[in-house]
N, C-alpha and C positions, 0 to 999 in steps of 0.2 A: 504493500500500500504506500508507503514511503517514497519510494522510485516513483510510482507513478504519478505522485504528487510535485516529486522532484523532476521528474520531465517537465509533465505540465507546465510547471513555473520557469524552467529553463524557454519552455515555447511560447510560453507568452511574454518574456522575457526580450528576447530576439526577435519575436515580430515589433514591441516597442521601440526597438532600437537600428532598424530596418531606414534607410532611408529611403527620402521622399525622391519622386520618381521624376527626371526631367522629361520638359515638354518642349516641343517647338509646332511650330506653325508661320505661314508665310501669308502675310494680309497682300493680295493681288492690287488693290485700289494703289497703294504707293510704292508697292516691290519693294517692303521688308521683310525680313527673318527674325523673330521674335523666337528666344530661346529663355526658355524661366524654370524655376525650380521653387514651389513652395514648402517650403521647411512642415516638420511635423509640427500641431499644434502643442503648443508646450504647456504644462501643468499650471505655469502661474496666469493671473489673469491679464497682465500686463509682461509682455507684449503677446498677442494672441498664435502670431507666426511672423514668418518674414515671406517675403517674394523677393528672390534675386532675379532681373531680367536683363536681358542682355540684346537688344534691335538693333541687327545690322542693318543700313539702306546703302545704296550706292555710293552715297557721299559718306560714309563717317560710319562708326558701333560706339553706341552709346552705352552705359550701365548705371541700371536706376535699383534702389534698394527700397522697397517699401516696409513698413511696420505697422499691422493695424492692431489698435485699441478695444478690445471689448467691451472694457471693464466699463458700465455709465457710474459710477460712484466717485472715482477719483482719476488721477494720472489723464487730464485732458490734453491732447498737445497742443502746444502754444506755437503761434506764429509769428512771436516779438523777434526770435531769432534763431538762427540755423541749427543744425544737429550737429556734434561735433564727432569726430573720430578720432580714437589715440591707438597707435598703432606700436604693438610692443615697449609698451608705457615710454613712449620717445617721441615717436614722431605725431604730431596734430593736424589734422586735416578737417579743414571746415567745407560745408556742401550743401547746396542751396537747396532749401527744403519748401515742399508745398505741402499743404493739407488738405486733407479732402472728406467731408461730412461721407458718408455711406449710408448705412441705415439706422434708425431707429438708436441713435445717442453710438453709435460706432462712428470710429473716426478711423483715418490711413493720412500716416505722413511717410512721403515718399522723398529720394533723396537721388540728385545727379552724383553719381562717382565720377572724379576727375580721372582724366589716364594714370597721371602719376599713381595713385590709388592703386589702380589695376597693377598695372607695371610691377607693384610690390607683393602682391598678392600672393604670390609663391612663397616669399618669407615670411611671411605673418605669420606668430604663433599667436600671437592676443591680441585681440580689437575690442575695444570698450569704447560706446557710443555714448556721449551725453546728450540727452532727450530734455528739450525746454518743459514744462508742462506746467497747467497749474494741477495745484495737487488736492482741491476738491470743486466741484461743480459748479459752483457761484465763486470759485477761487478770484480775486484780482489782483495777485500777488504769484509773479513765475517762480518755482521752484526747477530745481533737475532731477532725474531720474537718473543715476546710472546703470549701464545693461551691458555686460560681456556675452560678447557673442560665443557660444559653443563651436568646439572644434568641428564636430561635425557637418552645421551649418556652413561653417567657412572651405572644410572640405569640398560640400557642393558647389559651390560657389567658384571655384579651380576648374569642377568640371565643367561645367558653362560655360565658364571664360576661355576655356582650351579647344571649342568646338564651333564648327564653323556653320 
């Protein structure tokens, strides 16, 4: 009985820890390649997932990092100023961030990655994002969030960026 209790939990285990599947698709109207990868929804309520995406078009590849918000009680993100990125507690890279209402008290702030960014990508061992927000509903006072990114996520994230 033991063992198979002890499988069990080994397999549900590993499917927990399975990653998320990448997608592409090519929008015909402007002849781009749209290649993204949505992270597993993670436990806490803040932040609910990520979307790494990555849209080549003829002229340029871009790479946009979205974050949406479930939580409607606190953590709202703020638009007074950018996300920031620290990149193996050294280097700081700021990244102009938009926000975008969704549904129903959900919010997505999305972020341009610069090349330089990408460029490093391969050497990242830790990315720690500071998130403006206010920190409850009627807040009028920005507080930050800080959120390190999981390895795994930034794993995905290599594969995308490696694929054409």
């Amino acid at each position: 009985m033991f063992k198979k209790l002890l499988f069990f939990c080994l397999c549900f285990l590993v499917m927990n820890i399975a990653n998320a599947e990448i997608q592409q698709f090519t929008n015909s109207f402007d002849n781009t390649m749209h290649i993204y990868v949505i992270s597993e929804k993670t436990k806490s309520q803040f932040p609910r997932f990520f979307v790494f995406r990555k849209i080549i078009s003829p002229e340029s590849t871009k790479y946009y990092l979205s974050i949406q918000n479930n939580n409607i009680m606190s953590k709202y993100f703020s638009n007074m100023e950018n996300i920031k990125l620290k990149i193996n507690d050294e280097q700081l890279y700021v990244s102009p961030t938009k926000i975008s209402p969704l549904s129903d008290r959900t919010n997505q702030a999305t972020i341009l990655l610069d090349d330089s960014l990408i460029g490093n990508l391969q050497n990242i061992q830790k990315m720690v994002l500071q998130i403006p927000v206010f920190m409850e509903e009627f807040s009028r006072v920005e507080s930050y969030y800080y959120l390190e990114v999981p390895q795994s996520f930034i794993s995905e994230w290599k594969q995308v960026i490696a694929m054409e």
